[in-house]
C-alpha positions in Angstrom: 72.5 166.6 92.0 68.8 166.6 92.4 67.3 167.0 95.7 64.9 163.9 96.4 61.3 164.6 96.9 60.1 166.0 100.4 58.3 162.6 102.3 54.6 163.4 102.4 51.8 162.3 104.5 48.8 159.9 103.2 45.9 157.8 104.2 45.7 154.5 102.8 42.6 153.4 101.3 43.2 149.6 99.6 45.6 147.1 98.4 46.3 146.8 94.6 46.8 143.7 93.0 50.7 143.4 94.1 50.0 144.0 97.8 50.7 147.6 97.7 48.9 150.0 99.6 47.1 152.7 97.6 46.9 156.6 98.4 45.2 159.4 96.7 47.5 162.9 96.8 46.7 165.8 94.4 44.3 163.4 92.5 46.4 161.0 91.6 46.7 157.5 93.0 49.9 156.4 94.7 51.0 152.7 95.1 52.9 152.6 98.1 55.3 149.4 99.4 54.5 148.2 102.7 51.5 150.2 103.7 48.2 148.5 104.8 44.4 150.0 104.3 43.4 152.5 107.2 47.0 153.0 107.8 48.3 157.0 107.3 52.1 157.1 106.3 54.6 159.4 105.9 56.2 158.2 102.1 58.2 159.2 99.6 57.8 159.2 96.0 60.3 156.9 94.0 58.7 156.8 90.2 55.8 159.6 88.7 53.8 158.6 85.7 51.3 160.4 84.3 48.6 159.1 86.1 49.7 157.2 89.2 53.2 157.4 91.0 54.8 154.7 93.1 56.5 155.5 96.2 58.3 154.1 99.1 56.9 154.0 103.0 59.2 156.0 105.3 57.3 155.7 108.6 53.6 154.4 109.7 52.3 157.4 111.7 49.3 155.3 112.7 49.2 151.4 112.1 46.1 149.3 111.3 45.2 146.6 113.7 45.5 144.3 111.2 49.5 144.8 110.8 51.5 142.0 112.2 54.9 141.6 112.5 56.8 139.2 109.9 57.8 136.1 110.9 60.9 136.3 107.8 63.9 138.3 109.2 64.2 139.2 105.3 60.4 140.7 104.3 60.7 144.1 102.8 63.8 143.2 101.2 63.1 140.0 99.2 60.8 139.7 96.9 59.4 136.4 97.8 57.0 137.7 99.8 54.3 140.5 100.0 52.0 140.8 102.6 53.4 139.1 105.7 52.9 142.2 107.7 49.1 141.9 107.1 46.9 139.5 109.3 46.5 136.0 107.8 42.7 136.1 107.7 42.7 139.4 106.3 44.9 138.4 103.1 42.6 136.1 102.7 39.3 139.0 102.3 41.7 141.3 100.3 42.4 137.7 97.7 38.3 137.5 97.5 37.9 141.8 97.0 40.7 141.2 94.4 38.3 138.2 92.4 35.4 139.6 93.1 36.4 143.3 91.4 38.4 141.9 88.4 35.3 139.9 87.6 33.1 142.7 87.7 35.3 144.8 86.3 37.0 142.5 83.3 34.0 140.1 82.6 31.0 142.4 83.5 29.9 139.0 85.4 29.4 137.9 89.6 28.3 134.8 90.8 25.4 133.2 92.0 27.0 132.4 95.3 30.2 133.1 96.9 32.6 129.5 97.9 34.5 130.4 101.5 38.4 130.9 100.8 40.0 127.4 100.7 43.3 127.4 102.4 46.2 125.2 103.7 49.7 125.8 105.4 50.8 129.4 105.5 54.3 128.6 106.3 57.1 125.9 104.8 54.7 124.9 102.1 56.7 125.9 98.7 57.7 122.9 97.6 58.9 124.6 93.9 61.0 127.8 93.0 63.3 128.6 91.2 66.1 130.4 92.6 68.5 133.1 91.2 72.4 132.5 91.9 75.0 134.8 91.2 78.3 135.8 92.3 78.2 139.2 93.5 81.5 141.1 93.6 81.3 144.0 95.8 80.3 141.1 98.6 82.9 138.9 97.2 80.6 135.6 97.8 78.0 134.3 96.4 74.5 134.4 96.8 71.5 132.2 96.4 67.8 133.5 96.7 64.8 135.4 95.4 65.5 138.8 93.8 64.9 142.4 95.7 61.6 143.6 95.7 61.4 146.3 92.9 65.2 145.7 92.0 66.9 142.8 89.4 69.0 142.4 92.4 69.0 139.1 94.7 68.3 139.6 97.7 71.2 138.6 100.8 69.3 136.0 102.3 70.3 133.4 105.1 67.2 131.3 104.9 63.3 131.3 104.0 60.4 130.8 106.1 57.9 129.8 103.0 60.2 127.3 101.2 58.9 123.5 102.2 60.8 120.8 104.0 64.6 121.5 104.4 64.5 123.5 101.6 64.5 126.8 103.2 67.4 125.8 105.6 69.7 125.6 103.0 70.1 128.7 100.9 73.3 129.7 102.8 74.8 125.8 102.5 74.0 126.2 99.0 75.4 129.9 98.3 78.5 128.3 100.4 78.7 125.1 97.9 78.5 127.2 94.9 81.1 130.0 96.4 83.5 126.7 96.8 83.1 125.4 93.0 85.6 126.8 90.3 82.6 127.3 88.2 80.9 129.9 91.1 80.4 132.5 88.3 78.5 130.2 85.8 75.8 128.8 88.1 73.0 130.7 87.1 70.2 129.1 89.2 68.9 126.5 91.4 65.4 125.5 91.0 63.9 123.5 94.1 61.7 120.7 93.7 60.8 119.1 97.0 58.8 116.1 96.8 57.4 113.9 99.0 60.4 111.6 99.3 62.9 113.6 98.2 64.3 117.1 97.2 66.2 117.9 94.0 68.0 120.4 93.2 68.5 121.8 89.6 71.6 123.5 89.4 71.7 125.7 85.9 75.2 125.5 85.0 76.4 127.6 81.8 80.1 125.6 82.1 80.9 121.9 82.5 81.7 121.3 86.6 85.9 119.7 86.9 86.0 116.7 88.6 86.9 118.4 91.9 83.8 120.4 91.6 81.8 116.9 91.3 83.4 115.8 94.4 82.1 118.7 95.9 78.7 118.9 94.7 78.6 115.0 95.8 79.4 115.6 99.4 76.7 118.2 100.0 74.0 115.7 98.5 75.1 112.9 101.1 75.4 115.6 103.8 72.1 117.4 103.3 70.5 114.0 101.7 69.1 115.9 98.7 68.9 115.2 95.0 71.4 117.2 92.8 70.7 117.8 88.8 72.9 119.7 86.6 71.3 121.2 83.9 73.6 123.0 81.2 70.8 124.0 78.6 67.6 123.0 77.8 65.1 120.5 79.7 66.5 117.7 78.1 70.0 118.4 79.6 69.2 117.7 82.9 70.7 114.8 84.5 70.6 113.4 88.2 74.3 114.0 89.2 74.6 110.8 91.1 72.6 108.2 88.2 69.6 107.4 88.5 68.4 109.4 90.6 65.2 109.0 93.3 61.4 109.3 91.0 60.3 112.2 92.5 56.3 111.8 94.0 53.5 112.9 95.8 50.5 111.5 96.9 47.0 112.0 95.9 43.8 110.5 98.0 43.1 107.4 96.2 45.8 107.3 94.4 48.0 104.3 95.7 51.3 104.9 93.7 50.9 108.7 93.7 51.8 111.2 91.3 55.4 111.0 90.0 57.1 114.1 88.1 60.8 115.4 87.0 62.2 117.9 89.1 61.4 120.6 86.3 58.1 119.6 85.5 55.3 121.8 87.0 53.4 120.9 90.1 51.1 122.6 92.0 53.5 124.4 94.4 51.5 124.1 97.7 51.3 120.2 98.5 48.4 120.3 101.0 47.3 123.1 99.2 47.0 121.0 96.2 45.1 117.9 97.9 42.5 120.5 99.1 41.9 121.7 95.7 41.5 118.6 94.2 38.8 117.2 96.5 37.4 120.9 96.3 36.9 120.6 92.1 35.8 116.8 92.0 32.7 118.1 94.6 32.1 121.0 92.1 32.2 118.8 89.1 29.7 116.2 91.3 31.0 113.6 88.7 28.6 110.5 87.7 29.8 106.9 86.8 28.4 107.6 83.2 30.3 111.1 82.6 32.3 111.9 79.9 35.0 114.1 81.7 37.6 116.4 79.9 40.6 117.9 81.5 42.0 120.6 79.6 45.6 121.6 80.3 46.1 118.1 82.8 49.9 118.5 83.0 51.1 115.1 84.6 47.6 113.9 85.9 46.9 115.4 88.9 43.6 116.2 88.2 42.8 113.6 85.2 43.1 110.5 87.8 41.2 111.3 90.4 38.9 112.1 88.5 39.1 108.8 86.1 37.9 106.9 89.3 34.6 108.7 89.6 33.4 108.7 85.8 33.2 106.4 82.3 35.8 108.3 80.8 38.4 110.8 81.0 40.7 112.8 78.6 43.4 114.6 79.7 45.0 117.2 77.1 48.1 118.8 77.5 50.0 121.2 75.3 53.7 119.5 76.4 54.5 116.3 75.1 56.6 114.8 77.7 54.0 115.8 80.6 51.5 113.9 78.9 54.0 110.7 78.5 54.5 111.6 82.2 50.6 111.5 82.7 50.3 108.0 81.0 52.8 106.5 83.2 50.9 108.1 85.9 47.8 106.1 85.3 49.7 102.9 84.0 51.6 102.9 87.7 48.0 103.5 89.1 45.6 101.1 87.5 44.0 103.6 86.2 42.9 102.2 82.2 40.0 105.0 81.7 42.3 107.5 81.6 43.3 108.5 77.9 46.1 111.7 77.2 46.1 113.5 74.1 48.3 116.6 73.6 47.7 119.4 71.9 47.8 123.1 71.6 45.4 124.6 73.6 46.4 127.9 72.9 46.1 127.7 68.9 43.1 129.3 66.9 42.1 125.6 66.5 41.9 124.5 69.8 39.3 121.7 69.9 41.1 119.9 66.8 41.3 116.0 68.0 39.6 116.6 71.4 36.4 118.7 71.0 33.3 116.5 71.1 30.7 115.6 73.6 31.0 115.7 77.3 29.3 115.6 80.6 32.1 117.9 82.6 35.0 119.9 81.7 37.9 121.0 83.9 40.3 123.8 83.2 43.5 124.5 84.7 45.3 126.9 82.1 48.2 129.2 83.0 48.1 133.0 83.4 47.4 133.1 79.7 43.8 131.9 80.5 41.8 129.6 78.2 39.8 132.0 75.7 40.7 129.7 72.7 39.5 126.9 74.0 36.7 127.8 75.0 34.7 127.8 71.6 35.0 124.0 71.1 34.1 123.5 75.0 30.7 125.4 74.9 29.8 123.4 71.6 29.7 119.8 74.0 27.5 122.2 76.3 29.1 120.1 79.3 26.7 120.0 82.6 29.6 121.9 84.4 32.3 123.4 84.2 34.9 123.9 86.8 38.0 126.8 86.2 40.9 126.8 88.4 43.0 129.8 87.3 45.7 131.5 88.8 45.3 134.7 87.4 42.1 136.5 88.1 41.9 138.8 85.5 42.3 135.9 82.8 39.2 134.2 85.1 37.2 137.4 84.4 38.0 137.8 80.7 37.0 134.0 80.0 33.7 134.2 82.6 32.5 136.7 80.8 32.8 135.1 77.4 31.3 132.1 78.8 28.0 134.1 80.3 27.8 136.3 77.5 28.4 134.4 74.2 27.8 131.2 75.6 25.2 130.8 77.5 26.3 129.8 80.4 25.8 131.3 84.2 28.7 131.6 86.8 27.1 129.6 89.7 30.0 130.0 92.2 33.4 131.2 92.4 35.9 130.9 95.4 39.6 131.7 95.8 42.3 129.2 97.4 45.3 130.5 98.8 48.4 128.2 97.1 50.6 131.2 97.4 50.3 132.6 101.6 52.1 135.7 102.2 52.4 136.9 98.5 49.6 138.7 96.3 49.0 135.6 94.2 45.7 135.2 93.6 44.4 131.6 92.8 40.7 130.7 92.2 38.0 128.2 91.1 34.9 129.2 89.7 31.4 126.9 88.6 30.0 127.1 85.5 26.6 125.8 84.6 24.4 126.1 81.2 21.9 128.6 81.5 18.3 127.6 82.1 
């Protein structure tokens, strides 16, 4: 058998986009696990490539002052989490480096001023994940968590110091429930949707539960008082296990019957996080009673609503029919009748089909994907501003770019906001204006 590599010794000059540390040896960079810039480690090489390697920390020789110890008895092991050994306030600078480069470096473009971070909660603020569930043999249980960092393995956890509400108390309960179902080894996940008045429970089960299994899966809702839904294949298979179920909601400033969604649907996965955001684009946008406002990629409404109060009109278009029949009932349940929902692929060559036309202000909220195709039929109605809220910053930089460049537009501002604490996702907003 092949000896392992001999640990080495290395300064560490940055964080990559994952929340690795980054080291130069013999010219070639090194992406190191659990290392922190300023820091030199002794590490060990795990995989070589051609140009970079990746390797694993054996010891910090001498720590940054930044390094704090995590408050999860499980970081380093699960994958949940990235960077809780780095200072709060400095995850926050290494979020804006991590902008700021990929839209130099991706879009060729910087803006005209810099927003300060926007944060929230750093701790019990997830209110959605989905969880991975398996029974593992060699332990002879089951378990119930994120996966390994690095590995397809999930990680033995007891509990989770970033999941909202109750919901982090009860991944050993749950691994306990589903090790006591005759069914353990066809539960596949269990995605977590805590809401403002409730939390549901999706449980992803590839066979049908027996009746004693029911009983069981009963008992824990009443003693935990959570929501359980089985869900045995697609979205339209899931089904409250004790009918009807409690409408899942959360509230929104000005909203007086709040936001209601289906514990699959997405949400913004920080609550307070999310309220921040909201009040944060609506000032960007500086909306007028007479404005025409778009909202591409609305989901259920969270941003189309709050918005609809402030201007003549807005549109909300979404790509997934039954969010936007969600988003309707939204407004209906609000009062909200200058609110229209269209939906529409936002992705296809076409994009603009049924919705393009004159505006005042556009908002954007696409997925990692980004909103190239889109944008086309959106610089035609040469809105008075544009606000993008992306969470992924190299999408941001490809579609700023095309926006300055072919457009015409300028990028006035750009900010990040921290909806994911701990981890190295990278969520931002950025101001768009028409060039003078």
């Amino acid at each position: 058998m092949k000896a392992p590599p001999a640990p080495e010794t290395a300064e560490i000059a940055a964080l990559d986009h994952q929340g690795r540390g980054i080291a130069r040896l013999g010219g070639k960079a090194v992406f190191v696990d659990g290392a922190l810039p300023g820091e030199q480690v002794r590490l060990q090489r795990t995989v070589r490539r051609r140009r970079r390697d990746e390797a694993q920390m054996v010891e910090v020789l001498r720590p940054s002052p930044d390094r704090v110890t995590p408050r999860c008895a499980h970081f380093g092991v699960c994958g949940g989490c990235s960077l809780q050994h780095l200072d709060y306030q400095r995850q926050l600078e290494a979020k804006g480096r991590i902008v700021a480069e990929q839209l130099e470096r991706l879009g060729g473009v910087s803006p005209l001023r810099w927003l300060p971070p926007l944060a929230g909660p750093a701790w019990n603020y997830r209110r959605r994940a989905r969880l991975g569930c398996r029974y593992v043999e060699r332990k002879g249980r089951v378990l119930v968590g994120f996966r390994e960092r690095s590995s397809p393995l999930l990680a033995d956890l007891r509990g989770c110091e970033v999941l909202a509400g109750d919901a982090g108390r009860l991944i050993e309960p749950l691994a306990t429930l589903v090790g006591s179902l005759t069914i353990m080894r066809r539960v596949a996940q269990v995605e977590v949707a805590v809401a403002d008045n409730a939390t549901a429970l999706v449980l992803r089960v590839l066979d049908p539960p027996t009746a004693a299994d029911l009983e069981l899966l009963r008992a824990f809702e009443r003693r935990h008082a959570v929501e359980i839904y089985l869900q045995s294949g697609g979205l339209d298979t899931v089904a409250p296990l004790s009918p009807p179920g409690t409408p899942l909601g959360y509230g929104l400033p000005g909203l007086p019957a709040g936001i209601r969604f289906a514990p699959t649907d997405f949400i913004q996965v920080n609550g307070e996080m999310n309220r921040r955001m909201v009040a944060a684009t609506l000032e960007l946008l500086a909306p007028r009673p007479t404005d025409r406002a778009l909202d591409l990629f609305c989901g259920i409404g969270n941003f189309t609503l709050p918005l609809a109060q402030r201007v003549a009109v807005a549109t909300g278009v979404e790509g997934d029919p039954a969010l936007v029949a969600r988003a309707r009932e939204n407004a209906d349940r609000n009062g909200i009748a200058n609110a229209r929902f269209l939906a529409a692929d936002l992705a296809s060559p076409e994009a603009g089909a049924g919705w393009g036309g004159d505006c005042d202000l556009v908002l954007l909220d696409p997925p990692r994907a980004g909103a190239r195709e889109a944008l086309p039929a959106i610089a035609a109605a040469r809105p008075r501003r544009i606000v993008y809220v992306s969470c992924h910053a190299g999408t941001l930089a490809r579609d700023a770019g095309i926006l300055v460049k072919e457009h015409g537009f300028s990028l006035a501002a750009a900010g990040i906001m921290d909806m994911f604490p701990h981890t190295a996702h990278v969520e931002s907003i950025a101001l768009f204006e028409p060039s003078a």
